[in-house]
C-alpha positions as CSV (number, residue, x, y, z in Angstrom):
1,X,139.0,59.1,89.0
2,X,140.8,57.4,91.6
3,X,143.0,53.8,90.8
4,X,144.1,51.1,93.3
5,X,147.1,50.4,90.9
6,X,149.3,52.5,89.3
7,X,147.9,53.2,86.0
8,X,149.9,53.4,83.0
9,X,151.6,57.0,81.7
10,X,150.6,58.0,85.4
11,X,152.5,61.2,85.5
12,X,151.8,62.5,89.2
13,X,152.4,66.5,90.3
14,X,152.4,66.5,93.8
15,X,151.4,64.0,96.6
16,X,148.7,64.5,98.9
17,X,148.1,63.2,102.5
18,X,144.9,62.7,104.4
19,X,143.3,61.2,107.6
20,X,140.6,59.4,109.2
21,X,140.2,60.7,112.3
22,X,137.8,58.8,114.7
23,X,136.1,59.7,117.6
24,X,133.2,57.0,119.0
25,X,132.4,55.3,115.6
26,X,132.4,59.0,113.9
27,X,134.7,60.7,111.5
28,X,135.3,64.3,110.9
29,X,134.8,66.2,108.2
30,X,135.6,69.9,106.8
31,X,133.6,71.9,105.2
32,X,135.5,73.8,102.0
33,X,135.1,77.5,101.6
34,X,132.9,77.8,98.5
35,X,136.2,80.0,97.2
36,X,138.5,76.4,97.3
37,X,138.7,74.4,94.8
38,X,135.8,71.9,94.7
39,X,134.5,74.6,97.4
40,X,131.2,74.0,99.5
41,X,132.1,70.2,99.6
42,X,133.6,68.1,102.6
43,X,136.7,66.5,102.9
44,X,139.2,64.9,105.3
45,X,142.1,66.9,106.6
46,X,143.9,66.9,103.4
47,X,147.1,68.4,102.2
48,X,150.4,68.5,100.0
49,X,153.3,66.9,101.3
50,X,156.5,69.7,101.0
51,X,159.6,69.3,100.0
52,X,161.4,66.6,101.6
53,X,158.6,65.9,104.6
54,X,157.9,62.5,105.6
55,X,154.3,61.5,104.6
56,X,153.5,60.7,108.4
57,X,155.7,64.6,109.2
58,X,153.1,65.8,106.5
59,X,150.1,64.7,107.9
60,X,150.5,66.1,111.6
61,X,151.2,69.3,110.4
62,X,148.1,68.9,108.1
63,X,146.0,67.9,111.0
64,X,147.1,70.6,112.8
65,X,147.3,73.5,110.5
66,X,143.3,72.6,109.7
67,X,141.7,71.4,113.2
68,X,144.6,72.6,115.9
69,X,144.7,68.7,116.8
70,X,148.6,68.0,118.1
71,X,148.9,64.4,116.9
72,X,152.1,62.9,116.9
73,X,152.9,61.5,113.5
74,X,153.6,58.1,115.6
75,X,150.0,58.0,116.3
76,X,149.1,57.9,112.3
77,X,148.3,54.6,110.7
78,X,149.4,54.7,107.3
79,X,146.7,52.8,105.0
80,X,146.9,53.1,101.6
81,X,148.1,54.8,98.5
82,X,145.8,55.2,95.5
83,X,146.6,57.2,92.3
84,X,144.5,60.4,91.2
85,X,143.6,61.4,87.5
86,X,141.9,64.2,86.7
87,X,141.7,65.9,83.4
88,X,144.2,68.7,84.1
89,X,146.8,67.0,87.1
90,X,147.2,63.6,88.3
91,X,148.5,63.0,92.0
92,X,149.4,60.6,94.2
93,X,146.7,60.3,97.6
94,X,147.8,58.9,100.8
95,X,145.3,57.7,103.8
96,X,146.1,57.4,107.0
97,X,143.6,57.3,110.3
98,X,143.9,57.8,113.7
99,X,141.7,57.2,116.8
100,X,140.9,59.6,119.4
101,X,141.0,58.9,122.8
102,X,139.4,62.0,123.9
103,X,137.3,64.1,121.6
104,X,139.1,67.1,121.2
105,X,138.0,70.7,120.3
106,X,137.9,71.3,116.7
107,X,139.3,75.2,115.7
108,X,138.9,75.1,112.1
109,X,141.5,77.3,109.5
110,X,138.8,79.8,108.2
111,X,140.8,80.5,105.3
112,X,140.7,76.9,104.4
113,X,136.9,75.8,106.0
114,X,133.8,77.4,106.8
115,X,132.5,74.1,109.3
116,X,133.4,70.6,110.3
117,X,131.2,67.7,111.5
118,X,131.3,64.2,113.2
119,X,129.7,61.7,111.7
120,X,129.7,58.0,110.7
121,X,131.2,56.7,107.4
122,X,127.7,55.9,106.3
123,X,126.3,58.8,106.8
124,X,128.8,60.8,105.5
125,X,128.2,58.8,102.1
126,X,125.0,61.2,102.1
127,X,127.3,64.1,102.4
128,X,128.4,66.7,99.3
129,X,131.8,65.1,99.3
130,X,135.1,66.2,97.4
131,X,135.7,64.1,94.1
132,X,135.9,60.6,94.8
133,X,135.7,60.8,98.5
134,X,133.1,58.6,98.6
135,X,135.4,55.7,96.7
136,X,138.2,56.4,99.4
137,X,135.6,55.7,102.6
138,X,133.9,52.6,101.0
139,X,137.5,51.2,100.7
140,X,138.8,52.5,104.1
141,X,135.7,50.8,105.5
142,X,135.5,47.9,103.7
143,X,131.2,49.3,103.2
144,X,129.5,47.1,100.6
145,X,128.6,47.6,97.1
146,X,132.4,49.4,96.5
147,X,132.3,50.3,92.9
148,X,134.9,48.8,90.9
149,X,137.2,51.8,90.0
């Protein structure tokens, strides 16, 4: 379940990154290997943040480690932090987006990813998603009937 505000006794692990990135009205989206943790769902480029890394250093490397996009960190629009409990870990989840100019070739990490695919935040609401994607795209999007959460 994801929060807007900190809740309280929120113990975090780790911190995790991820990006919007656009391309003509359409976002992209990985498809999990079904071996992956919440496999055979899709997701945003997503990662942990390491060791002392800046959340924007974190995210190109992210980007790039899982689509081979080069994209400067000064290019990532930081949006939003929101705070993640699930039964076992809680974690800290920070979106950012980014616009394409030019849509660039997608090479996936196959030990990460099976597919990707472009498509609007609408239609992606349709999609298998990861765990409370779904919340994290109405709110990025400002899409109507957001769930209170």
């Amino acid at each position: 379940m994801i929060y807007i505000e900190k809740p309280k006794n929120f113990n975090p692990k780790f911190e995790v990154v991820s990006c919007f990135i656009e391309y003509h009205g359409k976002i992209l989206l990985l498809h999990r290997q079904d071996f992956k943790p919440q496999g055979n769902t899709w997701g945003l480029p997503t990662g942990k943040v390491e060791g002392n890394e800046k959340l924007s250093e974190a995210m190109a490397r992210e980007i790039r480690e899982e689509t081979s996009f080069d994209i400067p960190d000064s290019e990532l629009k930081y949006f939003k932090k929101v705070y993640v409990m699930y039964p076992d870990y809680e974690f800290i989840y920070h979106i950012f987006s980014t616009k394409l100019k030019i849509q660039k070739k997608v090479l996936i990490n196959s030990k990460e990813h099976k597919d990707f695919k472009w498509t609007s935040p609408k239609n992606s609401l349709k999609m298998s998603l990861i765990g409370d994607l779904d919340k994290c795209i109405k709110l990025f999007y400002k899409i109507s009937l957001l769930p209170k959460f």
